[in-house]
Short mmCIF file of the C-alpha atoms (twelve columns), coordinates in Angstrom:
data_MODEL
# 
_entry.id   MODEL 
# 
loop_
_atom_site.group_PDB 
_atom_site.id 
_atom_site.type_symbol 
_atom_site.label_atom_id 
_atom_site.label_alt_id 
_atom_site.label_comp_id 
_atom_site.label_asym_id 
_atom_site.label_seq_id 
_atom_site.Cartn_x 
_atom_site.Cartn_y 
_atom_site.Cartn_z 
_atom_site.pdbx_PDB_model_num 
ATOM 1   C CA . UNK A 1   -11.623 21.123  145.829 1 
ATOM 2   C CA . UNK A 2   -10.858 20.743  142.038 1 
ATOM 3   C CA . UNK A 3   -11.190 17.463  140.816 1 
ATOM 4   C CA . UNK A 4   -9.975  16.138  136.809 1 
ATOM 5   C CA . UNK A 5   -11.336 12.875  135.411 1 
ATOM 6   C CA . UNK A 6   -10.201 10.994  132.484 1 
ATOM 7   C CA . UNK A 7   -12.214 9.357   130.516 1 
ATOM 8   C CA . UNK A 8   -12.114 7.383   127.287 1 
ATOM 9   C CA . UNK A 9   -14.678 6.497   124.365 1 
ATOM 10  C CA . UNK A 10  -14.501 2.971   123.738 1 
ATOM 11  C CA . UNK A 11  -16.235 0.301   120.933 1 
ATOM 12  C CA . UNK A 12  -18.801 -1.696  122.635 1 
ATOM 13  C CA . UNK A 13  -16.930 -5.098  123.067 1 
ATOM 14  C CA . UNK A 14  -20.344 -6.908  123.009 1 
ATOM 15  C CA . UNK A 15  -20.423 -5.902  119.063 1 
ATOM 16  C CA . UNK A 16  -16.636 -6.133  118.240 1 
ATOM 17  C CA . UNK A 17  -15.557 -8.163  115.778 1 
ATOM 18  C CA . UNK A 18  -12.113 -9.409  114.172 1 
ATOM 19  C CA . UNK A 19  -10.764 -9.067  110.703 1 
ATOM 20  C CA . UNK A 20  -9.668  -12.921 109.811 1 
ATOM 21  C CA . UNK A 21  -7.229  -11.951 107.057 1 
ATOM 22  C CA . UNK A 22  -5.923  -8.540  108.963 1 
ATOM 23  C CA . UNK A 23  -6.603  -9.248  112.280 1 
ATOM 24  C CA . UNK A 24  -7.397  -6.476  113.366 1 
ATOM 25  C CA . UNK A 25  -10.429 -4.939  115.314 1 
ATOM 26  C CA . UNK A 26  -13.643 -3.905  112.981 1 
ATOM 27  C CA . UNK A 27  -14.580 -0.610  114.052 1 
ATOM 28  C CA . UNK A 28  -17.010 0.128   111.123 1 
ATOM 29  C CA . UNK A 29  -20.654 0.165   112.124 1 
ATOM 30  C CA . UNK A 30  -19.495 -0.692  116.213 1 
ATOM 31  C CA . UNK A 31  -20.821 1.789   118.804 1 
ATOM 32  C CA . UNK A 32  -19.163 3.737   120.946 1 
ATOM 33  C CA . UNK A 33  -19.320 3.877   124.898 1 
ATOM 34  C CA . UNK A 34  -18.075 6.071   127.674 1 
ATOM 35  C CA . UNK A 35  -15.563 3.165   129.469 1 
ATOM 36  C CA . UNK A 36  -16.853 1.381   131.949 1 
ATOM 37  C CA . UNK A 37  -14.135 1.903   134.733 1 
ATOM 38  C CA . UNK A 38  -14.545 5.634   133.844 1 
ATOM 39  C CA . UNK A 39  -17.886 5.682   134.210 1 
ATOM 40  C CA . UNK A 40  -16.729 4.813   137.919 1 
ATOM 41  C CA . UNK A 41  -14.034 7.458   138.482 1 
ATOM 42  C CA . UNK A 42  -16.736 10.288  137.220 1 
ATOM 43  C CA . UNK A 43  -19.215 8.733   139.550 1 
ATOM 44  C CA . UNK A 44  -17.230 8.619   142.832 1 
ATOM 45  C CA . UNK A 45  -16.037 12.517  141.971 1 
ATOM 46  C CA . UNK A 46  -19.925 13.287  141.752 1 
ATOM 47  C CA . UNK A 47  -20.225 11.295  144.867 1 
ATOM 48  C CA . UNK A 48  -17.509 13.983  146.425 1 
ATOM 49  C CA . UNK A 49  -19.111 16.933  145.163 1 
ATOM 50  C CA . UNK A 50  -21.984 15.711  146.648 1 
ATOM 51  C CA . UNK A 51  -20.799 15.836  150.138 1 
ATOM 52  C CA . UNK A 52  -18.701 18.843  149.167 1 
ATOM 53  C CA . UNK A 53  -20.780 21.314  147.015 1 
ATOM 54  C CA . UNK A 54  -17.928 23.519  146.488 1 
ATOM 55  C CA . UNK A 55  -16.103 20.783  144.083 1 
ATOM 56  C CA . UNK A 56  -15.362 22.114  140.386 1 
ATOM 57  C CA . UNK A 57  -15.461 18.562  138.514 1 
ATOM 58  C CA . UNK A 58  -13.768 18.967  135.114 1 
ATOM 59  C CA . UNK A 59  -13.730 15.611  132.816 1 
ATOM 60  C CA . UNK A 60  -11.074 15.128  129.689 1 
ATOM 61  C CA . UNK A 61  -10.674 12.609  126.382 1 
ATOM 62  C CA . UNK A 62  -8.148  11.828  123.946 1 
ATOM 63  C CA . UNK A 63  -9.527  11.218  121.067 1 
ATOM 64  C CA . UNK A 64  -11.339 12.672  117.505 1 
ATOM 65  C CA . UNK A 65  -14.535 14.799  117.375 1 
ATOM 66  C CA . UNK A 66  -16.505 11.719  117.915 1 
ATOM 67  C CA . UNK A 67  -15.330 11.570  121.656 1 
ATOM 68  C CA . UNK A 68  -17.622 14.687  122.562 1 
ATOM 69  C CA . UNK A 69  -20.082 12.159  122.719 1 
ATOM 70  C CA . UNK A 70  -18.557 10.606  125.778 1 
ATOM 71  C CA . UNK A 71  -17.963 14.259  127.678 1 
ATOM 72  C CA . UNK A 72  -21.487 15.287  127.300 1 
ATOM 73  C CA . UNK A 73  -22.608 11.830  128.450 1 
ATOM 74  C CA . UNK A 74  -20.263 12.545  131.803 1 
ATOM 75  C CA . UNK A 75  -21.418 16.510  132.069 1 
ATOM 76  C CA . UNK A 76  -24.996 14.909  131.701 1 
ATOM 77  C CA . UNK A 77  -24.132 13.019  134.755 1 
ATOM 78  C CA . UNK A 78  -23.163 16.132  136.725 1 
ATOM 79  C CA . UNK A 79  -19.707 17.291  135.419 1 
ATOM 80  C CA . UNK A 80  -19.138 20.860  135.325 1 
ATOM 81  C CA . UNK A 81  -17.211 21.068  132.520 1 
ATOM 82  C CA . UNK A 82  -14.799 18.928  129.986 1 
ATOM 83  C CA . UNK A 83  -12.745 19.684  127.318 1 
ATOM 84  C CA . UNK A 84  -11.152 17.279  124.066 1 
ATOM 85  C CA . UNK A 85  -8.106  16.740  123.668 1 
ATOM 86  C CA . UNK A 86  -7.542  16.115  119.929 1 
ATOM 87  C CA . UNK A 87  -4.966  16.845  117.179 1 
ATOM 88  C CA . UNK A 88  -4.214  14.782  114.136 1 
ATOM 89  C CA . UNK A 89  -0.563  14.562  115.734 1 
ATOM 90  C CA . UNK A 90  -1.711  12.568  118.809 1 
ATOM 91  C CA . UNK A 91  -3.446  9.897   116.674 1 
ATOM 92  C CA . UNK A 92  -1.951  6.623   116.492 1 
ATOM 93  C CA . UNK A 93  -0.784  6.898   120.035 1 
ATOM 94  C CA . UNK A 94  0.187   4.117   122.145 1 
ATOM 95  C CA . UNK A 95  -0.472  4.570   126.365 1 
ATOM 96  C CA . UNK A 96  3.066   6.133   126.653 1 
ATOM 97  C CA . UNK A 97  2.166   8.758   123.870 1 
ATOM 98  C CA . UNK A 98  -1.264  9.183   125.244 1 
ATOM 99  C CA . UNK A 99  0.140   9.670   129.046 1 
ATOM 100 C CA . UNK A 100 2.492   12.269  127.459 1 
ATOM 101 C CA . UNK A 101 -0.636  14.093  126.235 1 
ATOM 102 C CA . UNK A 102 -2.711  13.912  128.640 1 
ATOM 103 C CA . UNK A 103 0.006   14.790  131.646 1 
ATOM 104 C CA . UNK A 104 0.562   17.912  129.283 1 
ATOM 105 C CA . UNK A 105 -3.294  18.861  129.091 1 
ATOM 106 C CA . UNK A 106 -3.618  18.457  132.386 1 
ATOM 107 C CA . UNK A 107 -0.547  20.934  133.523 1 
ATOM 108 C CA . UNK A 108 -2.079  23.398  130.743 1 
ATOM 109 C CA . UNK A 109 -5.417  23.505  132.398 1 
ATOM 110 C CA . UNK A 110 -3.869  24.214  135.863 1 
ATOM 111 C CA . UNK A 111 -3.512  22.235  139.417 1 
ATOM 112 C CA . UNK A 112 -5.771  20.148  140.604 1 
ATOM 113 C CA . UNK A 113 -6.197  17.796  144.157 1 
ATOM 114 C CA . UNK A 114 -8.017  14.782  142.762 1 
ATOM 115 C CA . UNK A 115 -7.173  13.361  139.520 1 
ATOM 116 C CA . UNK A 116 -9.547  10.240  138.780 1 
ATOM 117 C CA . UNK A 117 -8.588  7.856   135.984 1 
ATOM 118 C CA . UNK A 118 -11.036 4.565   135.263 1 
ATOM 119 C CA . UNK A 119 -8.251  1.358   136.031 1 
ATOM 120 C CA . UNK A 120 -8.044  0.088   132.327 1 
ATOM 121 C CA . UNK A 121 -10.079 0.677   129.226 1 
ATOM 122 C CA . UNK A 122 -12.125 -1.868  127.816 1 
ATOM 123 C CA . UNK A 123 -10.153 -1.987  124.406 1 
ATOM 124 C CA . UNK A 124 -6.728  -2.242  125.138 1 
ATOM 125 C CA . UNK A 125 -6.852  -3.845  128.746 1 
ATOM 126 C CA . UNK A 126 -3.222  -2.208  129.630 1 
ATOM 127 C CA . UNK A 127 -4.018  -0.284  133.192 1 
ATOM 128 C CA . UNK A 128 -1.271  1.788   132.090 1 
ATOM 129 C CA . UNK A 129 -2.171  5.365   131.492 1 
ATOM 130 C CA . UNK A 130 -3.189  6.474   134.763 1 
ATOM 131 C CA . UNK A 131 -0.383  5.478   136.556 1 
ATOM 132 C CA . UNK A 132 2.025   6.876   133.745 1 
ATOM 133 C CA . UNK A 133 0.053   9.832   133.644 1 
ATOM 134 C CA . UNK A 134 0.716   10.218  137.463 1 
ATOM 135 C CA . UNK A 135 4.502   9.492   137.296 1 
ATOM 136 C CA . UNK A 136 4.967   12.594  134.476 1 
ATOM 137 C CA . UNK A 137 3.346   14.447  136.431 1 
ATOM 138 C CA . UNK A 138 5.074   14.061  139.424 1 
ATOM 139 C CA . UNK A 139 2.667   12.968  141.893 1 
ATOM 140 C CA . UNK A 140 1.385   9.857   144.219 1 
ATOM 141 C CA . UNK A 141 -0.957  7.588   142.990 1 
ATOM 142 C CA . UNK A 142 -3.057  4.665   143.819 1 
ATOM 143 C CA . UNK A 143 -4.571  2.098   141.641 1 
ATOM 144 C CA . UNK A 144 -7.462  -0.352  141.909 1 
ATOM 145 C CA . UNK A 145 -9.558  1.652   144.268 1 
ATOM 146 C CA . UNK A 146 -12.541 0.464   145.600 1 
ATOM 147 C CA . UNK A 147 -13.399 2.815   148.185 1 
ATOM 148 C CA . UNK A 148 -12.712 6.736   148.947 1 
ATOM 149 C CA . UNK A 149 -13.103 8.242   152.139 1 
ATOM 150 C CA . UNK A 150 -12.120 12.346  152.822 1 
ATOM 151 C CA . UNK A 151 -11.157 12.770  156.660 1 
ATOM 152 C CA . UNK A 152 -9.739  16.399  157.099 1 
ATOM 153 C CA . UNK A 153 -6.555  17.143  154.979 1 
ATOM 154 C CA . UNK A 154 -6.482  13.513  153.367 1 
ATOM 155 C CA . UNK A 155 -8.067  10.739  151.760 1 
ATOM 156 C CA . UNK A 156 -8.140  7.220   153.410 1 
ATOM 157 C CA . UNK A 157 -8.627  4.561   150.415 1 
ATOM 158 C CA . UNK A 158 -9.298  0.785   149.980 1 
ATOM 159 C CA . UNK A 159 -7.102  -0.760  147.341 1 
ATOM 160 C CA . UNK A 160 -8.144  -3.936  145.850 1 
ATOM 161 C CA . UNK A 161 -6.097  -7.204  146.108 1 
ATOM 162 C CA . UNK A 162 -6.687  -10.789 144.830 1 
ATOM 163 C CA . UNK A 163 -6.751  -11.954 148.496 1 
ATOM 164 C CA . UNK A 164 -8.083  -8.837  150.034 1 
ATOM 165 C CA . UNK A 165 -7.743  -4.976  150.416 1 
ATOM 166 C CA . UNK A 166 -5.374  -2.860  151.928 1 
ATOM 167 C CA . UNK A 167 -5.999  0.688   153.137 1 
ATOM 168 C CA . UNK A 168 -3.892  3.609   152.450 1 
ATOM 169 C CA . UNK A 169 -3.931  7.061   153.770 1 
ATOM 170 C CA . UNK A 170 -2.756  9.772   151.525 1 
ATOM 171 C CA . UNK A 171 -2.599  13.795  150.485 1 
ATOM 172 C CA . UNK A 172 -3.316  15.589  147.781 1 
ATOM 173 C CA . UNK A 173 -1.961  16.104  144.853 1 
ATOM 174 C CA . UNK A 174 -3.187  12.191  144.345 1 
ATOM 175 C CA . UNK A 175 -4.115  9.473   141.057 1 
ATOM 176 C CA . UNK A 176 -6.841  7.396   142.003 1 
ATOM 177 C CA . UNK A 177 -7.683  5.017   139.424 1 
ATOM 178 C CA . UNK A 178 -11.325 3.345   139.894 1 
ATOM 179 C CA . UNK A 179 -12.656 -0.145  139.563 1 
ATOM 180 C CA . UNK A 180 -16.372 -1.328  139.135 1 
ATOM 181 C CA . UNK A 181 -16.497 -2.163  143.191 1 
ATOM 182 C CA . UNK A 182 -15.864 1.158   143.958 1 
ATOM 183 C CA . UNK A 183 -19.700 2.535   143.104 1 
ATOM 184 C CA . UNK A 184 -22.997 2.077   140.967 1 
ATOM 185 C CA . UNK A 185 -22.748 5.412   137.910 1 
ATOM 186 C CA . UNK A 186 -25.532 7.546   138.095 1 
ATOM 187 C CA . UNK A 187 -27.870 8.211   135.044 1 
ATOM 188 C CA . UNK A 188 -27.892 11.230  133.154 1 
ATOM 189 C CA . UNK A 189 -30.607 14.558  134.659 1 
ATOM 190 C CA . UNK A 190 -32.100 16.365  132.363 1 
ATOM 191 C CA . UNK A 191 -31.028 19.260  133.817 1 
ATOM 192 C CA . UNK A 192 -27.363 18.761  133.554 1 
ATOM 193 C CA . UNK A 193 -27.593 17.836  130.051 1 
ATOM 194 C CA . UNK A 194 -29.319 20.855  128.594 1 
ATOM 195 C CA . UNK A 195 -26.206 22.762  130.739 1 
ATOM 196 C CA . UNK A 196 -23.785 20.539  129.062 1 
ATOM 197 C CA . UNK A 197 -25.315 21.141  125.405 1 
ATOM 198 C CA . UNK A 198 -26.617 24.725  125.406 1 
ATOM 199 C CA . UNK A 199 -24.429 26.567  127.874 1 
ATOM 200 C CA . UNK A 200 -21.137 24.970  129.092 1 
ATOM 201 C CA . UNK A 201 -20.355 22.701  125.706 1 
ATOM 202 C CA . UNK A 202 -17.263 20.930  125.253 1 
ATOM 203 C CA . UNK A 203 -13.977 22.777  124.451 1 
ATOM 204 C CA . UNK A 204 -11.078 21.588  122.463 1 
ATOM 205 C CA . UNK A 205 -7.188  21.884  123.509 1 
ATOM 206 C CA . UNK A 206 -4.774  20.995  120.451 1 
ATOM 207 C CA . UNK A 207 -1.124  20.813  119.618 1 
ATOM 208 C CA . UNK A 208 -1.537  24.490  118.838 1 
ATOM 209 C CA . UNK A 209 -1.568  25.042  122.549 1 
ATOM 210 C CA . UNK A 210 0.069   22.358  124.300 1 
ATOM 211 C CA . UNK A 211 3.368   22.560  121.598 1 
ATOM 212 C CA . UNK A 212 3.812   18.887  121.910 1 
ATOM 213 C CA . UNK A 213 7.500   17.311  120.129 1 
ATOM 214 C CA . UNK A 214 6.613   15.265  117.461 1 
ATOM 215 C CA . UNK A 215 8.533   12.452  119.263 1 
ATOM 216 C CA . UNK A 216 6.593   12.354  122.189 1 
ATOM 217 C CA . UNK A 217 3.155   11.668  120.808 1 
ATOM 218 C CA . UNK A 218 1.459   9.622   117.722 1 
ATOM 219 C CA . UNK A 219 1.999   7.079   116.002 1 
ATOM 220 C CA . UNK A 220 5.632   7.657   115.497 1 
ATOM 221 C CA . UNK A 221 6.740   8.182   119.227 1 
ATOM 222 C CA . UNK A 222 4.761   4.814   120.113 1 
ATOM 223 C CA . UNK A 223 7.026   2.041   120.872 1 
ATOM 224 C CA . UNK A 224 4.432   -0.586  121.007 1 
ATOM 225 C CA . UNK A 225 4.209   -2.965  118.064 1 
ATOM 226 C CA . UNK A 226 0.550   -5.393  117.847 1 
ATOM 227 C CA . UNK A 227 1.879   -8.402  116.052 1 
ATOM 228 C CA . UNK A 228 -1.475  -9.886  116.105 1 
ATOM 229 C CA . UNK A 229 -5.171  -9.695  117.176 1 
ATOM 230 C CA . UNK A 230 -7.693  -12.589 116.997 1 
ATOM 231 C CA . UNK A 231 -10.811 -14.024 119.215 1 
ATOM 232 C CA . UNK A 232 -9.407  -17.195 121.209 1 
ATOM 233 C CA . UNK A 233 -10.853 -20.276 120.083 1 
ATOM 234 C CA . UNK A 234 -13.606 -21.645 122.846 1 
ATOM 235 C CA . UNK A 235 -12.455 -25.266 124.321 1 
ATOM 236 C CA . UNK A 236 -14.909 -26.342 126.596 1 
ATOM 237 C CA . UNK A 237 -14.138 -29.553 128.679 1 
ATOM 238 C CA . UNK A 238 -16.150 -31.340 131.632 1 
ATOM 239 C CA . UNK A 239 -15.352 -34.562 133.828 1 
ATOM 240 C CA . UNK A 240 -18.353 -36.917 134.559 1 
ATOM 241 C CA . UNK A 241 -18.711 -38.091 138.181 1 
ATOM 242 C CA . UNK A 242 -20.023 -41.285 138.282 1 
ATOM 243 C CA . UNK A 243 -21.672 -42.900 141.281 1 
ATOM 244 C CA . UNK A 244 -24.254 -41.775 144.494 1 
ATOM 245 C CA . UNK A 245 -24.507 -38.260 144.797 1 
ATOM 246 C CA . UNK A 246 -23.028 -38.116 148.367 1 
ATOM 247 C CA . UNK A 247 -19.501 -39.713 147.359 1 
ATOM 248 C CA . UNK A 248 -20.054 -37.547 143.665 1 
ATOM 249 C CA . UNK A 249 -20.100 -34.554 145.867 1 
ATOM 250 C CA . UNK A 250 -17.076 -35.268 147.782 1 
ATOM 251 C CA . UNK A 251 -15.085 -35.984 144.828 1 
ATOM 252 C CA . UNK A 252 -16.646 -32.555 143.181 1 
ATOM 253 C CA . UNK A 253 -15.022 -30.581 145.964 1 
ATOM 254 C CA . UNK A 254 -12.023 -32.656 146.046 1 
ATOM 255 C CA . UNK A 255 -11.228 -32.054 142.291 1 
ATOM 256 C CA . UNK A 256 -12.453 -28.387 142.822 1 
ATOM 257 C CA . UNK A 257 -9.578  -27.676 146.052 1 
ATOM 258 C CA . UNK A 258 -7.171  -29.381 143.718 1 
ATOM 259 C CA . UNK A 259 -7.740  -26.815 141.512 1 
ATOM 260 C CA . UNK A 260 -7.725  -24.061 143.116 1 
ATOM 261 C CA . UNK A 261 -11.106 -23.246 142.435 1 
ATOM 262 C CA . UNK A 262 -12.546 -23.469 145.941 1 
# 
């Protein structure tokens, strides 16, 4: 089985800040981070090759030359190999220039059953790349997975709803994109990161191979516009129950039902 993961380097939102007068996001001095709901996807593909030995895992990024970062973190985790996808031409790209990329990387590198895609990223909070990366590339996909199961020739899946799950069987060629629920990430081995940094590395695909239109990716093809970013202001407000604490904790439940908090 050949399984791709995507995966994203994203600014630790613990140590983001926001430009008053610009508003825009502070990147300057703000660490990076392999995103969280990638961290996932890699992990239940690991979780696969486990049961599965056989299973070639190969992990990709969009990004600059900082992103290696993020790939060896994921071959450190047990990936066998990953590859950056980067080109002054994609940057600037909004998720419909990105998905164009990435759907293109992926046909360059060849077929593959399982593509695994973390549900959103941290810094832009669209969900929108996986799927669009699955409809360009002309396959089923299904989002919000929180658990994977491989019986025979397909894949039985739990995807998660407000009010519950619902479980879908399904074949391969297939976009799963992961949520936290779905697993606990390994840590790195030692062993897998020396084989990610001294004999697999990380390999680059540009422009110069995937011949890309200018109007399909960067910062020119992107049709979304930010009009603003800022940090919401913090309004905190309480209600005081006044009397004994057995008719205070029927009218605590009372006002909690009629808000549909309980």
């Amino acid at each position: 089985m050949k399984i791709l993961v995507c995966a994203k380097q994203v600014p630790d939102t613990t140590e983001v800040k926001i430009d008053p007068v610009k508003g825009t996001l502070i990147r300057e001095g703000v660490p990076s981070i392999l995103n969280p709901d990638d961290a996932n996807a890699i992990e239940e593909a690991l979780r696969i090759k486990d049961k599965y030995p056989d299973t070639k895992i190969t992990v990709v990024s969009m990004g600059p030359p900082s992103a290696e970062l993020v790939l060896y973190e994921c071959m450190g985790m047990g990936a066998d190999d990953a590859y950056l996808i980067t080109d002054r031409v994609f940057g600037g790209s909004d998720t419909w220039a990105t998905s164009n990329v990435i759907a293109e990387a992926i046909k360059y590198l060849g077929e593959f059953d399982i593509i695994f895609a973390g549900r959103q990223a941290i810094d832009g909070d669209t969900a929108q790349v996986g799927p669009q990366i699955a409809e360009k590339l002309g396959i089923p996909q299904i989002t919000y997975v929180q658990k994977v199961e491989i019986e025979g020739n397909k894949l039985v899946v739990e995807r998660n709803l407000e009010n519950g799950y619902e479980v879908l069987e399904a074949t391969t060629p297939i976009m799963l994109t992961a949520i936290k629920e779905l697993n606990e990430p390994r840590l790195m081995n030692m062993r897998a990161i020396h084989k990610g940094f001294h004999e697999a590395g990380i390999k680059q695909i540009t422009n110069a191979e995937l011949k890309i239109e200018p109007d399909m990716a960067g910062l020119k093809a992107s049709p979304t516009n930010v009009k603003k970013t800022f940090t919401p202001e913090l309004i905190v407000k309480g209600t005081r129950i006044e009397g004994n604490p057995k008719d205070a904790a029927k009218e605590l439940i009372r006002q909690l039902k009629l808000n549909h908090i309980i």
